[in-house]
N, C-alpha and C positions, 0 to 999 in steps of 0.2 A: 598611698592612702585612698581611700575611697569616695571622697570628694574629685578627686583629681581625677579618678577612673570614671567617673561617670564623665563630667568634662570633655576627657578623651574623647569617650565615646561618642558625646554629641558632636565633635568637632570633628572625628572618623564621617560621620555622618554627613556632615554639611558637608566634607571635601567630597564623599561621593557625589552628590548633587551637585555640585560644582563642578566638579570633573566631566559629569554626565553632558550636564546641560553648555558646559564652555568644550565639548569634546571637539569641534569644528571653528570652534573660535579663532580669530586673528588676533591671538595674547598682546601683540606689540602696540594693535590697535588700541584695543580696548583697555591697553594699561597707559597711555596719553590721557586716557580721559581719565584719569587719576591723577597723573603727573602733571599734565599740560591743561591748558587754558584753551576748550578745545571746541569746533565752530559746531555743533548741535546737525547745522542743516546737511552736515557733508552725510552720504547715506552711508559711508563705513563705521560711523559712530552707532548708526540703527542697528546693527546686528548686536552689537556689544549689550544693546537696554533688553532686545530682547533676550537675550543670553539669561541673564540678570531672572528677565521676567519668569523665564522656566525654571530656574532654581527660587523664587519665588513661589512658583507654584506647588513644586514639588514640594517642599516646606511647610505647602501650605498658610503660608502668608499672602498668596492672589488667590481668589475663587474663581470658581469656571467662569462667572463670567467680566473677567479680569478685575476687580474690587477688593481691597485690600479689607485685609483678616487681623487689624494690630491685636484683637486678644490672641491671636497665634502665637505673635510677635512677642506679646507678653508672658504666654505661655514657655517658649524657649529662654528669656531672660531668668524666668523663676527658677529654671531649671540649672541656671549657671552656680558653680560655687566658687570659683574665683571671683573675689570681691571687688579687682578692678574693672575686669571683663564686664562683669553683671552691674557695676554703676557708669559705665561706659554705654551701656546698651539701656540700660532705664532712661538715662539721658536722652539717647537715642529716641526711645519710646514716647517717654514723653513730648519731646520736641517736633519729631515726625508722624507720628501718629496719624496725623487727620492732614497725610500729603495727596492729594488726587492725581491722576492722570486722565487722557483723553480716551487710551487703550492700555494693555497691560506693561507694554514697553514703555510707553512713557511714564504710567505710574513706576514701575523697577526704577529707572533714572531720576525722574523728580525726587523719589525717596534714597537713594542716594546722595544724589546732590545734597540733599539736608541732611541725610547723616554723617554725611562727607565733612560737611561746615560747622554741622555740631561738635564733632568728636574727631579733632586733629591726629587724636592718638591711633586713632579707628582706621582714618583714611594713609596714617603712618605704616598700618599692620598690614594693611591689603597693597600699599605700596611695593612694601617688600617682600609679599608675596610673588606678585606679579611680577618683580622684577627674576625671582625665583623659579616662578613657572617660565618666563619665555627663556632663561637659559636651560633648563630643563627640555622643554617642548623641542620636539625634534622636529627641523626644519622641514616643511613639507616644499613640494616642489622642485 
């Protein structure tokens, strides 16, 4: 149906961008800080927000000069037709919306982190994503 195909497509979409921007990622790393309860200052946690940051941008949800865009963010939710996903991510909106950061990394994380806490179901999907992609991701080294 064609609800669903657009959906797809947006969500072909963001895996591009995701794919893109976690292409050099440490997946194991950066899926702790979903799973685990995890120390911010260690600098292997830093790469992960940036990651984040650049699928952010790409999206256009950060502008050039790292400041968050949530009518972007609103922009994509409208665009949702599954009704759970799109009141999953309105939640989101609303709640995170007016998250700041010092620089674009730690905006990606801070707004994380709250949508993380907003939306259990949310930080559930990317979980098992994650757990998805590191048995996929071919071990480098």
């Amino acid at each position: 149906d064609d609800a669903d195909a657009k959906d797809k497509e947006l969500m072909s979409k963001l895996f591009t961008v995701v794919f893109k921007c976690f292409k050099d990622a440490d997946w194991g790393t950066c899926g702790e800080m979903i799973t685990t309860k995890y120390d911010i200052t260690q600098a292997k946690y830093k790469q992960c927000t940036c990651h984040m940051a650049c699928a952010g941008e790409e999206l256009g949800m950060i502008n050039a000069s790292g400041q968050p865009e949530p009518a972007k963010f609103l922009e994509y939710v409208n665009k949702i037709n599954n009704p759970d996903i799109k009141s999953q991510l309105q939640l989101i909106y609303d709640k995170c919306q007016n998250v700041k950061g010092s620089e674009k990394c730690d905006l990606a994380e801070q707004f994380a982190i709250c949508a993380f806490k907003e939306s259990p179901a949310l930080k559930e999907r990317v979980s098992t994503l994650m757990e998805m992609l590191v048995k996929m991701k071919p071990k480098s080294k």
